[in-house]
mmCIF file as Biopython writes it, N, C-alpha, C and O atoms, coordinates in Angstrom:
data_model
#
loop_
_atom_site.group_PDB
_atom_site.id
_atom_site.type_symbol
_atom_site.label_atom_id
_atom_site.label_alt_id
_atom_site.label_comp_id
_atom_site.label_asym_id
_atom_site.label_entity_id
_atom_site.label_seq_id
_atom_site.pdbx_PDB_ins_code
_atom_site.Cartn_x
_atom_site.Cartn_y
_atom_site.Cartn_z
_atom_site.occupancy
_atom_site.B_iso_or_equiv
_atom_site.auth_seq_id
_atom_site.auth_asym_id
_atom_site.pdbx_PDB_model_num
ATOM 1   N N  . UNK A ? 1  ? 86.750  88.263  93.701  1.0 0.0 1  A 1 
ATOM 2   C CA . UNK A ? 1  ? 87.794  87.773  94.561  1.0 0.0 1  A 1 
ATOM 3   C C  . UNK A ? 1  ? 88.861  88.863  94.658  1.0 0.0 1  A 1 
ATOM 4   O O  . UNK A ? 1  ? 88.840  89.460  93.582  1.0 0.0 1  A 1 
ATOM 5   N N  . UNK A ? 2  ? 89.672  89.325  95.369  1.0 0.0 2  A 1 
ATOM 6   C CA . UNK A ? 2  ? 90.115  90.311  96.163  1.0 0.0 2  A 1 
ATOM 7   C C  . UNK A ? 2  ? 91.558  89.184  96.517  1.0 0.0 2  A 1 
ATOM 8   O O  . UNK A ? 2  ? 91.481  88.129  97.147  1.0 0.0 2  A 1 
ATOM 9   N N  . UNK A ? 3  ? 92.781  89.767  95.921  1.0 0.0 3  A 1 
ATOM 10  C CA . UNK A ? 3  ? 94.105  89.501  95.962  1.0 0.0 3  A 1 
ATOM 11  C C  . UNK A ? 3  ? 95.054  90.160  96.595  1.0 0.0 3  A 1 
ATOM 12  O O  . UNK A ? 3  ? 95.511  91.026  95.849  1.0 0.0 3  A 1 
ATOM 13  N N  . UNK A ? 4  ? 95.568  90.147  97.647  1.0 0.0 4  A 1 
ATOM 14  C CA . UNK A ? 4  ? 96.415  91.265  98.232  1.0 0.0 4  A 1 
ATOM 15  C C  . UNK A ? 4  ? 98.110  90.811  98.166  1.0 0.0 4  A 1 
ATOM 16  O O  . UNK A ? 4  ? 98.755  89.826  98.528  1.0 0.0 4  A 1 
ATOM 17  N N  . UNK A ? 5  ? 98.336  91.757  97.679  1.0 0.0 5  A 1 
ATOM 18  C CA . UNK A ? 5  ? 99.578  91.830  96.751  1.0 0.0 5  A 1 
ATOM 19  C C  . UNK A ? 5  ? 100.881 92.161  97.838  1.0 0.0 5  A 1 
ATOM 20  O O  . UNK A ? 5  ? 100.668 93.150  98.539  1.0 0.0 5  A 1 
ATOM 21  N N  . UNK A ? 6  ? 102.070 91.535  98.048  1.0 0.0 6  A 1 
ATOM 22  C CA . UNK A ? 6  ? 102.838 91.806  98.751  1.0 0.0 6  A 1 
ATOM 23  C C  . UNK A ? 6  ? 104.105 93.098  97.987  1.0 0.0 6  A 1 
ATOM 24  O O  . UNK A ? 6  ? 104.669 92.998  96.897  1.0 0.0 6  A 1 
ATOM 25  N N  . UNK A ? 7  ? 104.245 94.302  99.083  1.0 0.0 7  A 1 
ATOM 26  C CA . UNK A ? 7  ? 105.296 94.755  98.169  1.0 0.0 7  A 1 
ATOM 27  C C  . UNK A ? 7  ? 106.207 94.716  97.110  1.0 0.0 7  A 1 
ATOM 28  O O  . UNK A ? 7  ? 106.423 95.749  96.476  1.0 0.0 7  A 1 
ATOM 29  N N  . UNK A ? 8  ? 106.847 93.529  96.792  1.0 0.0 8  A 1 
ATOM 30  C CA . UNK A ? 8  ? 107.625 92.844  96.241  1.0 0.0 8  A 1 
ATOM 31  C C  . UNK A ? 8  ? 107.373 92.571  94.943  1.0 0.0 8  A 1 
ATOM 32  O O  . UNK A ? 8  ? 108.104 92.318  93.985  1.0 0.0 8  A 1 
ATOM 33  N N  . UNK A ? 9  ? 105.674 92.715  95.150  1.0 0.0 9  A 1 
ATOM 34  C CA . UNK A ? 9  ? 105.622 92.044  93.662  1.0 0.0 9  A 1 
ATOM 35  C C  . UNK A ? 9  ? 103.878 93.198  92.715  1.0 0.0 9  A 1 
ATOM 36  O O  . UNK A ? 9  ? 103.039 92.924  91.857  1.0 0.0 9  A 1 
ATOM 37  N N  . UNK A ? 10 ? 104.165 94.314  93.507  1.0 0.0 10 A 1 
ATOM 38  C CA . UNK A ? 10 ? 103.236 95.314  93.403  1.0 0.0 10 A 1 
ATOM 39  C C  . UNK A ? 10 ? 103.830 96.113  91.930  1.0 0.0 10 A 1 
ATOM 40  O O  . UNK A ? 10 ? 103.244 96.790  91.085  1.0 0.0 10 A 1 
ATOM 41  N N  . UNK A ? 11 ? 104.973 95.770  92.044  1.0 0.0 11 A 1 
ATOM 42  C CA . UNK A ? 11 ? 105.538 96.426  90.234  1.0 0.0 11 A 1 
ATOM 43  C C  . UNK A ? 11 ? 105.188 95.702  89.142  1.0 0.0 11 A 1 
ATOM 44  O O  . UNK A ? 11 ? 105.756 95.845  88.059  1.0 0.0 11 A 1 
ATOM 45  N N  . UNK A ? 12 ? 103.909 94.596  89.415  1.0 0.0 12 A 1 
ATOM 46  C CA . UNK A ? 12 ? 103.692 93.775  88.316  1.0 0.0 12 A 1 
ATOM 47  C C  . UNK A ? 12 ? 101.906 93.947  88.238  1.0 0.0 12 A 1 
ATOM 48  O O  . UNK A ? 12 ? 101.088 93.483  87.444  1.0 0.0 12 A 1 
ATOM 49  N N  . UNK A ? 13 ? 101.764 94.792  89.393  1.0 0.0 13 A 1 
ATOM 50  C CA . UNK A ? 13 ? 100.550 95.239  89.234  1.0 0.0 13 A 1 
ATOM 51  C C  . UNK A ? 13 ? 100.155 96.872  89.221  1.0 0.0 13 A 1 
ATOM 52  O O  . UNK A ? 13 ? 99.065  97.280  89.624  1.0 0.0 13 A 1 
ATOM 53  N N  . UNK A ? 14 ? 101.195 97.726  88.704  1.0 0.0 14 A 1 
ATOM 54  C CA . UNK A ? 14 ? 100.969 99.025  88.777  1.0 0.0 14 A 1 
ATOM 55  C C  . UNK A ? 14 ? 100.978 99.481  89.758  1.0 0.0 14 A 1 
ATOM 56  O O  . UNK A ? 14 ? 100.495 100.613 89.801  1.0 0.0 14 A 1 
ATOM 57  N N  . UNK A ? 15 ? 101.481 98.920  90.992  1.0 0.0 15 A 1 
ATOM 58  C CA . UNK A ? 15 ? 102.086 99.571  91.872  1.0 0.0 15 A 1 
ATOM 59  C C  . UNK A ? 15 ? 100.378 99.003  93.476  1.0 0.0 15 A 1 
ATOM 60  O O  . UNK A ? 15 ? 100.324 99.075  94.703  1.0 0.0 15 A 1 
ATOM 61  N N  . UNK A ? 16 ? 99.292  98.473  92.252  1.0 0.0 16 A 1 
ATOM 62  C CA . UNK A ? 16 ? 98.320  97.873  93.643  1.0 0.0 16 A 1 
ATOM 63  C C  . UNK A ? 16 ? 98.740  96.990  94.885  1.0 0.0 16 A 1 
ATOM 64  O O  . UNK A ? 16 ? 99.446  95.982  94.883  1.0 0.0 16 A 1 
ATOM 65  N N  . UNK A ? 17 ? 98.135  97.618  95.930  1.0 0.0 17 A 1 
ATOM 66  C CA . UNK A ? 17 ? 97.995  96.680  96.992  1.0 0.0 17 A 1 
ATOM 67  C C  . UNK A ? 17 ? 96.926  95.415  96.872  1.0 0.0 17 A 1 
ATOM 68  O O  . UNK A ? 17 ? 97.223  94.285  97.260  1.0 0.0 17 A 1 
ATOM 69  N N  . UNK A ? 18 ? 95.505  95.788  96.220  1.0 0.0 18 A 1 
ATOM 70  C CA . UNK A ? 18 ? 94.865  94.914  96.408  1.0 0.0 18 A 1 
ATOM 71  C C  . UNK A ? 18 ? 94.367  94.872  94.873  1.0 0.0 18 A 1 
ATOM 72  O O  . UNK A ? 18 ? 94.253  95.891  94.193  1.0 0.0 18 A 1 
ATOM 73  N N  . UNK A ? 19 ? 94.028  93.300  94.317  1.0 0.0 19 A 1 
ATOM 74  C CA . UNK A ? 19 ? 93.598  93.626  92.996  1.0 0.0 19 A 1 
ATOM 75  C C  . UNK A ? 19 ? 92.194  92.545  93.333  1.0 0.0 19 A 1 
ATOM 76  O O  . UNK A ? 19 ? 91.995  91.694  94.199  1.0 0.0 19 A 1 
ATOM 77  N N  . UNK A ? 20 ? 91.345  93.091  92.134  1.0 0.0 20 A 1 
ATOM 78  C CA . UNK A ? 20 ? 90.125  92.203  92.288  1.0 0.0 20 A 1 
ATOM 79  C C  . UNK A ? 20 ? 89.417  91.699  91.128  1.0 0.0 20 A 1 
ATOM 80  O O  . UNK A ? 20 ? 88.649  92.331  90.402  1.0 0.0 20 A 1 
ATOM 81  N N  . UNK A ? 21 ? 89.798  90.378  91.035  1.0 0.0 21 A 1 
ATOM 82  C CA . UNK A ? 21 ? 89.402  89.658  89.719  1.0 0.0 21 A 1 
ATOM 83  C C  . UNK A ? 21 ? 87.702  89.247  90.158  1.0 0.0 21 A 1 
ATOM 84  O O  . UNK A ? 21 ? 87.073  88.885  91.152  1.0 0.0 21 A 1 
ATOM 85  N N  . UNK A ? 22 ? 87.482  89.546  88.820  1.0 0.0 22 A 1 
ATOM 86  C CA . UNK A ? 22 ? 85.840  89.095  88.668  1.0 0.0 22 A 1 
ATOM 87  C C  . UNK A ? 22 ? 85.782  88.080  87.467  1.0 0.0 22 A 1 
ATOM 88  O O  . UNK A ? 22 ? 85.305  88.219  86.341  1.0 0.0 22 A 1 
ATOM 89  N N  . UNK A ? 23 ? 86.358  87.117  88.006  1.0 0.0 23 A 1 
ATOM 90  C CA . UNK A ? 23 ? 86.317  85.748  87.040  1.0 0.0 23 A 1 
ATOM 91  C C  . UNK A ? 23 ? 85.738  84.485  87.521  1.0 0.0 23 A 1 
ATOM 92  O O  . UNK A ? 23 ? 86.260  83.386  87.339  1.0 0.0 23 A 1 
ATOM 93  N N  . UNK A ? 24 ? 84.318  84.755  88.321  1.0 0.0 24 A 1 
ATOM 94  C CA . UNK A ? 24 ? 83.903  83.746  89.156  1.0 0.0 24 A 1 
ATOM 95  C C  . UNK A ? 24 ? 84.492  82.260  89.152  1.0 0.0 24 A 1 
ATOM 96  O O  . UNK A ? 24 ? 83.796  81.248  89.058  1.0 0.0 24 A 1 
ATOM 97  N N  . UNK A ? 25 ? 85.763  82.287  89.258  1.0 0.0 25 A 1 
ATOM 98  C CA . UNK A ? 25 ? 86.598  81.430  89.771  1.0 0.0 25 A 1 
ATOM 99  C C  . UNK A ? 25 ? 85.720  80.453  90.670  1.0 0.0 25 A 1 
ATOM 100 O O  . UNK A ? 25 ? 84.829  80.789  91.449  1.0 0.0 25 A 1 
ATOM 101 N N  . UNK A ? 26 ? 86.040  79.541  90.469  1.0 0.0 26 A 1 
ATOM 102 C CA . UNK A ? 26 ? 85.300  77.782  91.650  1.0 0.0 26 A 1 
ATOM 103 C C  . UNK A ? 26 ? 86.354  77.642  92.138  1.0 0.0 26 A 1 
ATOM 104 O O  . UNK A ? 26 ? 86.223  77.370  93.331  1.0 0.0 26 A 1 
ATOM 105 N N  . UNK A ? 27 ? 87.666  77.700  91.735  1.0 0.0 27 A 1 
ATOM 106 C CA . UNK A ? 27 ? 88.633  76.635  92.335  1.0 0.0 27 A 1 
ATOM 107 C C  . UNK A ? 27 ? 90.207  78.261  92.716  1.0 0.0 27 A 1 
ATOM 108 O O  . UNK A ? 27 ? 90.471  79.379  92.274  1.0 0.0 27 A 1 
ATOM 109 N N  . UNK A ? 28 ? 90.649  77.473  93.567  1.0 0.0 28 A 1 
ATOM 110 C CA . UNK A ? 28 ? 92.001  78.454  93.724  1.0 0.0 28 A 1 
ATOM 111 C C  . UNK A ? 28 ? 92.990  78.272  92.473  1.0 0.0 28 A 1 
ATOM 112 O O  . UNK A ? 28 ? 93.921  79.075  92.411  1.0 0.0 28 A 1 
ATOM 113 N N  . UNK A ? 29 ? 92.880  77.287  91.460  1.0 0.0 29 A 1 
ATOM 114 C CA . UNK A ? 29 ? 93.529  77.237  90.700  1.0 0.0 29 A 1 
ATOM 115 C C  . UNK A ? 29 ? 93.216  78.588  89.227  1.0 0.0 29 A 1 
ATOM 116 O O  . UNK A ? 29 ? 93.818  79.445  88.580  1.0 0.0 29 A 1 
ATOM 117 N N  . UNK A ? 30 ? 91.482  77.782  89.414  1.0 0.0 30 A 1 
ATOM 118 C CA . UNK A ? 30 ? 91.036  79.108  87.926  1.0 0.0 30 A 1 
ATOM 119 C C  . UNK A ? 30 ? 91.500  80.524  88.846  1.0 0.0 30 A 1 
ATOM 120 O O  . UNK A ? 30 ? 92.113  81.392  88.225  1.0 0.0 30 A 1 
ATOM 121 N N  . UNK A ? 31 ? 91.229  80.732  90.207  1.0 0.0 31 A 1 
ATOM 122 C CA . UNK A ? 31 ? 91.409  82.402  90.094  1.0 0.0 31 A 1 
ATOM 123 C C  . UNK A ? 31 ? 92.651  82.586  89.923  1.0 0.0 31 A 1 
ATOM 124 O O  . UNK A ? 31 ? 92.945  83.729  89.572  1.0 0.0 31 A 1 
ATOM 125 N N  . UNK A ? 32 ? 93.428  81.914  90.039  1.0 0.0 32 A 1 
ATOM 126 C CA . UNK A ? 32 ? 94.977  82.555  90.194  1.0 0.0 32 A 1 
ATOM 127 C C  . UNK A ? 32 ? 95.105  82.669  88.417  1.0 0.0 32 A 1 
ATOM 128 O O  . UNK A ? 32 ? 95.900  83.536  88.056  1.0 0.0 32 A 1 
ATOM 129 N N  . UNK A ? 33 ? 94.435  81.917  87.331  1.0 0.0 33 A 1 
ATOM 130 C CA . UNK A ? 33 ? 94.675  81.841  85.974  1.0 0.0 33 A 1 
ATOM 131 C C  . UNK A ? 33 ? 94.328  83.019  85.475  1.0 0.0 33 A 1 
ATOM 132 O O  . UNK A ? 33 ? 94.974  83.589  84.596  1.0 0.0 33 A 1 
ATOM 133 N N  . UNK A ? 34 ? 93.040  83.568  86.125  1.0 0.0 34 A 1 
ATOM 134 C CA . UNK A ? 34 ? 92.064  84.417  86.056  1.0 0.0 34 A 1 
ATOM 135 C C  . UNK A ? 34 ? 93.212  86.050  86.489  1.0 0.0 34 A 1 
ATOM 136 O O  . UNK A ? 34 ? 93.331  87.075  85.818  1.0 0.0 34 A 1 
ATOM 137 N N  . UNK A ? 35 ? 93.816  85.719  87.709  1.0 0.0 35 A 1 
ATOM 138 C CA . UNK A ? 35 ? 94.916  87.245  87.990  1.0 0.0 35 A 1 
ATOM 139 C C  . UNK A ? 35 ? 96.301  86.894  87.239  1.0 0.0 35 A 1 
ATOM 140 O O  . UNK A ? 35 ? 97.281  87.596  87.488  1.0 0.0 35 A 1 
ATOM 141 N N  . UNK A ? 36 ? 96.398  85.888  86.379  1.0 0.0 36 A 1 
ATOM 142 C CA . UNK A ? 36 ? 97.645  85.877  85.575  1.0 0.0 36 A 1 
ATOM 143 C C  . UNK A ? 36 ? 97.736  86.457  84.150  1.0 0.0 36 A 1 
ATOM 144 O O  . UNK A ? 36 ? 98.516  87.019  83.382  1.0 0.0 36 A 1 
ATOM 145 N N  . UNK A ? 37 ? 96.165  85.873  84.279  1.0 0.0 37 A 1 
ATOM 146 C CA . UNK A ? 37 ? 95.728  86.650  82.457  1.0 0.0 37 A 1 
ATOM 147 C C  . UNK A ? 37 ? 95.622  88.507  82.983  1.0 0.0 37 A 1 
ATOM 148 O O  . UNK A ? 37 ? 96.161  89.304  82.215  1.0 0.0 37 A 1 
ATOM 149 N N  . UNK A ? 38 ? 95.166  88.879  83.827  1.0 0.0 38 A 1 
ATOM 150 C CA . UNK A ? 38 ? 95.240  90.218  84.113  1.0 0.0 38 A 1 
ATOM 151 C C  . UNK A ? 38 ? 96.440  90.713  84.252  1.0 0.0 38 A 1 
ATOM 152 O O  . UNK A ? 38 ? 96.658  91.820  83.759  1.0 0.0 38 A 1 
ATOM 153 N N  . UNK A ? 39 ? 97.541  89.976  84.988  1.0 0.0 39 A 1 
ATOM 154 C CA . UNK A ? 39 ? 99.040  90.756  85.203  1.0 0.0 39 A 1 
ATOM 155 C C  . UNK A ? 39 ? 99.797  89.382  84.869  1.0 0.0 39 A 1 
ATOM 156 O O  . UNK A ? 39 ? 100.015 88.610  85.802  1.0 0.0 39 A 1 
ATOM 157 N N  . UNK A ? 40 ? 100.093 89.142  83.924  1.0 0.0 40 A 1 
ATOM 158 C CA . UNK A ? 40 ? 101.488 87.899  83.569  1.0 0.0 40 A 1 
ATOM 159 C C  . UNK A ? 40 ? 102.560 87.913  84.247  1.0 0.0 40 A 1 
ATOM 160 O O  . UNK A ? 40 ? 103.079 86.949  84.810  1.0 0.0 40 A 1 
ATOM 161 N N  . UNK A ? 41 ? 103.017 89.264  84.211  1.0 0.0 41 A 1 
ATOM 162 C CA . UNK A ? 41 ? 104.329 89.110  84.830  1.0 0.0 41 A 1 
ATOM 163 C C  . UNK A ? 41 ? 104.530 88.460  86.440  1.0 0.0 41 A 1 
ATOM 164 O O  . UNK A ? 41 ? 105.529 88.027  87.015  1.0 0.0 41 A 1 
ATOM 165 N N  . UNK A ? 42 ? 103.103 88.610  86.868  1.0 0.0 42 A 1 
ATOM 166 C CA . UNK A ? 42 ? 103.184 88.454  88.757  1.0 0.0 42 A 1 
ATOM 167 C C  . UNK A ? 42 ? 103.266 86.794  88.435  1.0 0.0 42 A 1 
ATOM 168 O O  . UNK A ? 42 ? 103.545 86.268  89.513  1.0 0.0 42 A 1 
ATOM 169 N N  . UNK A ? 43 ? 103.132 85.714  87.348  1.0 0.0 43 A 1 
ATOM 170 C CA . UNK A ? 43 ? 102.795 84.308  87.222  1.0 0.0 43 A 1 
ATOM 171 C C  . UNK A ? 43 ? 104.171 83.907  87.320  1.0 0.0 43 A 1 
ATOM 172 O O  . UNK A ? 43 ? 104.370 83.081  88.211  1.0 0.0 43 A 1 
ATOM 173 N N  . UNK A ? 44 ? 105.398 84.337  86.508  1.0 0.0 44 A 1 
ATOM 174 C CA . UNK A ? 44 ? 106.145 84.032  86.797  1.0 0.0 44 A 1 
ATOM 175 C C  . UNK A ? 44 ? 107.450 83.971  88.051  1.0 0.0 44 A 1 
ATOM 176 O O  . UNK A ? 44 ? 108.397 83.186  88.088  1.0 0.0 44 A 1 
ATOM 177 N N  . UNK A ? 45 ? 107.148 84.956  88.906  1.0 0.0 45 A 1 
ATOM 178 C CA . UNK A ? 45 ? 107.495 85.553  90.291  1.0 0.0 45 A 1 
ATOM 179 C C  . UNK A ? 45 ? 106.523 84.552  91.296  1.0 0.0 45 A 1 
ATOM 180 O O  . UNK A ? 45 ? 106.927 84.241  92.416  1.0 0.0 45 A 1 
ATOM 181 N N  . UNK A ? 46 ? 105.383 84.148  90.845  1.0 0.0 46 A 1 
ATOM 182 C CA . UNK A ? 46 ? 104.602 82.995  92.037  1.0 0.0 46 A 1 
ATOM 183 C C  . UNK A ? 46 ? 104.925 81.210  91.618  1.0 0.0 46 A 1 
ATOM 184 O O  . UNK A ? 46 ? 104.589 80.261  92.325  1.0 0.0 46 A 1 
ATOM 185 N N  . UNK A ? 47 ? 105.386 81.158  90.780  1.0 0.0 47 A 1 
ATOM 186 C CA . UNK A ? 47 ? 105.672 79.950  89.944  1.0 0.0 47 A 1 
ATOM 187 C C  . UNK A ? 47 ? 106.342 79.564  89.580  1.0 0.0 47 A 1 
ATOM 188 O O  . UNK A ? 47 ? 106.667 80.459  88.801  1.0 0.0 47 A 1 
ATOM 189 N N  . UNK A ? 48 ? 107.401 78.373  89.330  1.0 0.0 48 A 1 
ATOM 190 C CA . UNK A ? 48 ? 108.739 77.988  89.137  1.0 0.0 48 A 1 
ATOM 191 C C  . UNK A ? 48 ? 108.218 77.476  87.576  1.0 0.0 48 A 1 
ATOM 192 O O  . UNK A ? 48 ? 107.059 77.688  87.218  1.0 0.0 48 A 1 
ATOM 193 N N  . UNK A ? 49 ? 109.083 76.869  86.810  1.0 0.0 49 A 1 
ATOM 194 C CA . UNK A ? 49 ? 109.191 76.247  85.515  1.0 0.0 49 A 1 
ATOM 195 C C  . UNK A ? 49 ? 108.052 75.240  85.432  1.0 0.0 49 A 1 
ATOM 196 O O  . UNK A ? 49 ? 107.182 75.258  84.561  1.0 0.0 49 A 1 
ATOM 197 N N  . UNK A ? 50 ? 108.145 74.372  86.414  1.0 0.0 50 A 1 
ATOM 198 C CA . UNK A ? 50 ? 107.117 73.355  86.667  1.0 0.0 50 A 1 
ATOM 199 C C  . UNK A ? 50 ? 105.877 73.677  86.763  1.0 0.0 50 A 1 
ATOM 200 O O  . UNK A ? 50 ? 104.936 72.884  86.727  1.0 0.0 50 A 1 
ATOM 201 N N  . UNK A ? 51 ? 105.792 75.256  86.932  1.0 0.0 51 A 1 
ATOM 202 C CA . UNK A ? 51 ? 104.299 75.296  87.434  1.0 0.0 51 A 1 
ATOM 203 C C  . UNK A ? 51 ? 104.141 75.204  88.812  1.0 0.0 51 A 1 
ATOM 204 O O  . UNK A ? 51 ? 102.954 75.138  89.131  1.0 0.0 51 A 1 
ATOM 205 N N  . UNK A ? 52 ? 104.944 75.177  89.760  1.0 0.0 52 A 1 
ATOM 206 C CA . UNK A ? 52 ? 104.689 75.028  91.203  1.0 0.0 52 A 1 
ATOM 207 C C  . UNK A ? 52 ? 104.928 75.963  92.033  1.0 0.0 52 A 1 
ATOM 208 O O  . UNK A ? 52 ? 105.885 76.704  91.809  1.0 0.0 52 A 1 
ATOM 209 N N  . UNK A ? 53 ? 104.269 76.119  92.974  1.0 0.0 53 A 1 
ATOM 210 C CA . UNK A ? 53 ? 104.073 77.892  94.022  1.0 0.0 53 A 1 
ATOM 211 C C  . UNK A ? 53 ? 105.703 77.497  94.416  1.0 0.0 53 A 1 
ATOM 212 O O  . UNK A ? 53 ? 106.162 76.402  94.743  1.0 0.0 53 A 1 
ATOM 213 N N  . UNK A ? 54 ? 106.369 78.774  94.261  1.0 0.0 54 A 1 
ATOM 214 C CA . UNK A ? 54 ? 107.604 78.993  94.710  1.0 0.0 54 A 1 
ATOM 215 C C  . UNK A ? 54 ? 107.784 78.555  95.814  1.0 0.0 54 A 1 
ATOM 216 O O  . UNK A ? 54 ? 106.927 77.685  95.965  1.0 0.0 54 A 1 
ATOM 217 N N  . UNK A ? 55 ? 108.539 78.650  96.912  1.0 0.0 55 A 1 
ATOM 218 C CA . UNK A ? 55 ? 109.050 78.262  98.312  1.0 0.0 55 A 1 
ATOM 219 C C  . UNK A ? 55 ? 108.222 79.532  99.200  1.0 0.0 55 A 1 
ATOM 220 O O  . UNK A ? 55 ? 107.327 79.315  100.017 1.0 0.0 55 A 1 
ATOM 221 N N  . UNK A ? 56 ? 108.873 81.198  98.738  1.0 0.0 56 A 1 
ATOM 222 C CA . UNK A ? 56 ? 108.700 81.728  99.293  1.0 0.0 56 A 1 
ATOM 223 C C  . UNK A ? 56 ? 107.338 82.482  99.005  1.0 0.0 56 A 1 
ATOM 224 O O  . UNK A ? 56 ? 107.161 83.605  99.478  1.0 0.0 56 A 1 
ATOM 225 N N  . UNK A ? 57 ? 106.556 81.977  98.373  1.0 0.0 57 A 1 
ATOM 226 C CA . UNK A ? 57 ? 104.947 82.414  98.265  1.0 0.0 57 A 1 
ATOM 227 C C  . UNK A ? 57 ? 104.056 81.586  99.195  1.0 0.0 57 A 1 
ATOM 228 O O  . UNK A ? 57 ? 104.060 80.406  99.543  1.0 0.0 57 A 1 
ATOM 229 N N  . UNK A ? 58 ? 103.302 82.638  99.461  1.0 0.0 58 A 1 
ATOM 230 C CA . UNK A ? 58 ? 102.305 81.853  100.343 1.0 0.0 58 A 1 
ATOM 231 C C  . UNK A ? 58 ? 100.405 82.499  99.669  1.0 0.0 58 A 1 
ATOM 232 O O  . UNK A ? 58 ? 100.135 83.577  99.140  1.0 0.0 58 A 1 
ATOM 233 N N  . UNK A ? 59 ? 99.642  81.540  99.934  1.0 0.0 59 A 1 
ATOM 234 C CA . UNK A ? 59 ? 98.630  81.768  99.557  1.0 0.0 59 A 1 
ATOM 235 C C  . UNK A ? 59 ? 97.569  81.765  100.394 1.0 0.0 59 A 1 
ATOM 236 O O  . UNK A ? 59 ? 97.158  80.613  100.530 1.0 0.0 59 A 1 
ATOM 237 N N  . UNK A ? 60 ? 96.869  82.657  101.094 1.0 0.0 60 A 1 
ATOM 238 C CA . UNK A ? 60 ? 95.679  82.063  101.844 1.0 0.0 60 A 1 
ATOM 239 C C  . UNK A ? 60 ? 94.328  82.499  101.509 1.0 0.0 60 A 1 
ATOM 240 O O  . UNK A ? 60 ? 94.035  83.308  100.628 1.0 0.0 60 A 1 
ATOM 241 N N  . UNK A ? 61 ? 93.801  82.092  102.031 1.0 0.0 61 A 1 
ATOM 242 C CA . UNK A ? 61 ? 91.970  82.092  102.078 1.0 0.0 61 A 1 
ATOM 243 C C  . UNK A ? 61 ? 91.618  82.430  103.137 1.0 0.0 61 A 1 
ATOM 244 O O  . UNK A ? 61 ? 91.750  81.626  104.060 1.0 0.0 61 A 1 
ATOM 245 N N  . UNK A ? 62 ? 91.265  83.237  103.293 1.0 0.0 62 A 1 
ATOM 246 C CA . UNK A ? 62 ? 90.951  83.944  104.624 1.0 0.0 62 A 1 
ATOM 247 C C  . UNK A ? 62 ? 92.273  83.474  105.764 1.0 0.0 62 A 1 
ATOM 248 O O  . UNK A ? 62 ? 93.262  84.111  105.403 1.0 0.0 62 A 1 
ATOM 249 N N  . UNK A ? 63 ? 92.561  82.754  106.771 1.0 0.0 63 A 1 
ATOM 250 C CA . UNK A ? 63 ? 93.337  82.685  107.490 1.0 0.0 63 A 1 
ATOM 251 C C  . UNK A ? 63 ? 94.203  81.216  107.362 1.0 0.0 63 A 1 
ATOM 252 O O  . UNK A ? 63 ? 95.207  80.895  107.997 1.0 0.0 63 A 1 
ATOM 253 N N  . UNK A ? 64 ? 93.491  80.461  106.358 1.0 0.0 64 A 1 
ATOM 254 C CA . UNK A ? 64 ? 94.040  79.523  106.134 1.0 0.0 64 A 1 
ATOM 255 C C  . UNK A ? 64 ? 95.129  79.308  104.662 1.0 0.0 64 A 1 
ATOM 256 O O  . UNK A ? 64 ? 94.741  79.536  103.516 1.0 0.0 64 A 1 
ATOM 257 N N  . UNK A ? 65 ? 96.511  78.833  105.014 1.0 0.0 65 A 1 
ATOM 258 C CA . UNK A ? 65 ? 97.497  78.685  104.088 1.0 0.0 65 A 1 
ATOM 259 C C  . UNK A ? 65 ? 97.413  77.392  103.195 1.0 0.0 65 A 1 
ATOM 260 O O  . UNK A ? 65 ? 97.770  76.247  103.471 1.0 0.0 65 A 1 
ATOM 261 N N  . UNK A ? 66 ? 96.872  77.867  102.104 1.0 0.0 66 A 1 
ATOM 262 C CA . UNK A ? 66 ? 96.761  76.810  100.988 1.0 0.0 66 A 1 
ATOM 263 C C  . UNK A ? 66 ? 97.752  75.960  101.019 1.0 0.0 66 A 1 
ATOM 264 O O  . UNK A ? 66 ? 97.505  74.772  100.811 1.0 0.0 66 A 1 
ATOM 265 N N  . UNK A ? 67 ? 98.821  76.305  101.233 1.0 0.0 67 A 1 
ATOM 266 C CA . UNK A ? 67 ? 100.241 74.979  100.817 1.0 0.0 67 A 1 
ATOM 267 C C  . UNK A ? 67 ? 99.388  74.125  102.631 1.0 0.0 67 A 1 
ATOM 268 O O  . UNK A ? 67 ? 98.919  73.006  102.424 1.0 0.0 67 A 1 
ATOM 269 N N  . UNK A ? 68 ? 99.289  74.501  103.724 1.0 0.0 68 A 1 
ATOM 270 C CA . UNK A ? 68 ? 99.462  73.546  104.794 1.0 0.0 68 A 1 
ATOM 271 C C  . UNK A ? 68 ? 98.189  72.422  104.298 1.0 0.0 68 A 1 
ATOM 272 O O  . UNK A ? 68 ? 98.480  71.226  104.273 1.0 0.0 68 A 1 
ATOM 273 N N  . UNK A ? 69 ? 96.983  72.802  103.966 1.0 0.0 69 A 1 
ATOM 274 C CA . UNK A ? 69 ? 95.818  72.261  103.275 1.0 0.0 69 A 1 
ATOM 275 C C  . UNK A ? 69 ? 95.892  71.148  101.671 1.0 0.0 69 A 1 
ATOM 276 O O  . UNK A ? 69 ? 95.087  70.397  101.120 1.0 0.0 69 A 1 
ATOM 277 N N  . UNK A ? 70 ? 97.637  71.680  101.334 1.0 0.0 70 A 1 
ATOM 278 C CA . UNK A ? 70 ? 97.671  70.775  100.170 1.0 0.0 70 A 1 
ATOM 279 C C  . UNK A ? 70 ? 96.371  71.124  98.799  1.0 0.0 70 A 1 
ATOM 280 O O  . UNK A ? 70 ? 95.752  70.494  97.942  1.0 0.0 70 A 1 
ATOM 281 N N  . UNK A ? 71 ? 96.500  72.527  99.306  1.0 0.0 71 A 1 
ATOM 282 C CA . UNK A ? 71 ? 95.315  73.378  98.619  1.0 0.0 71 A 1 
ATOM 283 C C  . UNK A ? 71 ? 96.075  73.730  96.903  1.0 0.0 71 A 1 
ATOM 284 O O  . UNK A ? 71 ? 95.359  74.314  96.090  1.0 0.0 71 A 1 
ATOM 285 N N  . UNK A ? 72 ? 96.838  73.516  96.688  1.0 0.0 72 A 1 
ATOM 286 C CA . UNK A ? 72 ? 97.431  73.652  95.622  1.0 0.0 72 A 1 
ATOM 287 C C  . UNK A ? 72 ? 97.243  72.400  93.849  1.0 0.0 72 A 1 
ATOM 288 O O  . UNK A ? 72 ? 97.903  72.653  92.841  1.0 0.0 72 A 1 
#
């Protein structure tokens, strides 16, 4: 799976644009666990206290935005 990293938050991945976890992830939940255990710091910058995708993160799957899908 293939993560593309917005400027903003590329200082938590060594400076990558694109990172690519090989954690045959099933669900959007394991891969994102799967690129947190690889870079921690990017978990807390996508995630509030609760555990919930920030306001200003967005997530998609090919062209579709996980939050409109309730993909979260």
């Amino acid at each position: 799976m293939v993560f593309f990293i917005p400027g903003p938050l590329r200082e938590q991945t060594g400076g990558r644009a694109q990172v690519r976890i090989d954690a045959g992830a099933g669900t959007l939940g394991e891969a994102l666990a799967a690129l947190w255990r690889e870079y921690p710091g990017l978990r807390d910058r996508m995630v509030n206290e609760q555990g919930e995708v920030r306001q200003h993160v967005n997530i998609f799957i090919g062209d579709e935005n996980m939050r409109d899908c309730g993909g979260f």
